[in-house]
N, C-alpha and C positions, 0 to 999 in steps of 0.2 A: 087330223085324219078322222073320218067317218068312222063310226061303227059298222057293222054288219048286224041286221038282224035276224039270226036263224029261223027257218020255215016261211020264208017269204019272198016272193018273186023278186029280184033284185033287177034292175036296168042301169049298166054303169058306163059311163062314156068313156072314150078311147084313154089311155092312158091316166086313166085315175085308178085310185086305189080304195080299198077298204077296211081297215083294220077289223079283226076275228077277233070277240072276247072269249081267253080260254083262260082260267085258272090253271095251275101244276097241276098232273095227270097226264092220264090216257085216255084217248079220247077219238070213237069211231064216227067219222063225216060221211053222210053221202052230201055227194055233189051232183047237179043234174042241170046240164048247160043248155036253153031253150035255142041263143041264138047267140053267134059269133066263139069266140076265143076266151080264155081265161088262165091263169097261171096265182099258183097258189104258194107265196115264199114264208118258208122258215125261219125264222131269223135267232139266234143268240148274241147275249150280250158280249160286248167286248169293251172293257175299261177302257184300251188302247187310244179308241176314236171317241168313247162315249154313247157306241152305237151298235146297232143289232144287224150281224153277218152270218154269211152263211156258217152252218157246223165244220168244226173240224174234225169232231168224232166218228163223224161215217154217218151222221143222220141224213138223212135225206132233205134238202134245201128250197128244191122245187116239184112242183105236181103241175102240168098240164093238160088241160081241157079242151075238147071243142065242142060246136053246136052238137047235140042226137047224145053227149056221151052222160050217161047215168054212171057215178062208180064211189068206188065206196075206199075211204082212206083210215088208215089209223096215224094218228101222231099221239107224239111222248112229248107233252108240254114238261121242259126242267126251268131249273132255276141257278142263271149264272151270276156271281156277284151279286146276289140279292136281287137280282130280276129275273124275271120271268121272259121264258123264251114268245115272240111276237110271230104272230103271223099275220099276213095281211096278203087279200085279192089285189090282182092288178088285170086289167085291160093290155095286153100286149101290141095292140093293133094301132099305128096311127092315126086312124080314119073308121075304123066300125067299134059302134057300139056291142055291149055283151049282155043278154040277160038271163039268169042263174038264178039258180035256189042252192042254200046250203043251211041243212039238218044236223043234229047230233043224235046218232041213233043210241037207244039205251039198251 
């Protein structure tokens, strides 16, 4: 999976994905969606599958976007089993492309 590079216009096509480099911490995003749809998932480790699922702490798992919308997120990157919780952009849309900027504001 692709990285994301923050403060720069992203153009992603339909149903692909982007992984977000976050180290542990807190950490406040704006997002700022130029054109189409975007959906922002959380993901925690689970031994179980091997794989990163939603929280079952009560954290919040998904953040959804569309074209006009500027907004501003906080997440709590933790660390499960010796990893680090993931997050990655995805394109919800069968058929339109999305393009996006995503910042870390300090």
């Amino acid at each position: 999976m692709k990285e994301l590079r923050f403060n720069e216009k992203v153009l992603l096509k339909p149903q692909r994905s982007l992984y977000i480099p976050l180290n542990e911490g807190i950490y406040k995003l704006k997002i700022k969606v130029y054109q189409g749809r975007i959906r922002i998932n959380h993901g925690v480790y689970t031994p179980d599958g091997g794989t990163w699922l939603d929280s079952s702490s009560g954290r919040k798992a998904h953040y959804d976007f569309k074209a006009g919308d500027t907004s501003y997120i906080t997440i709590d990157i933790k660390t499960s089993f010796n990893k680090t919780d993931r997050l990655n952009v995805v394109v919800p849309s069968l058929f339109h492309s999305s393009e996006f900027c995503i910042d870390i504001c300090t």
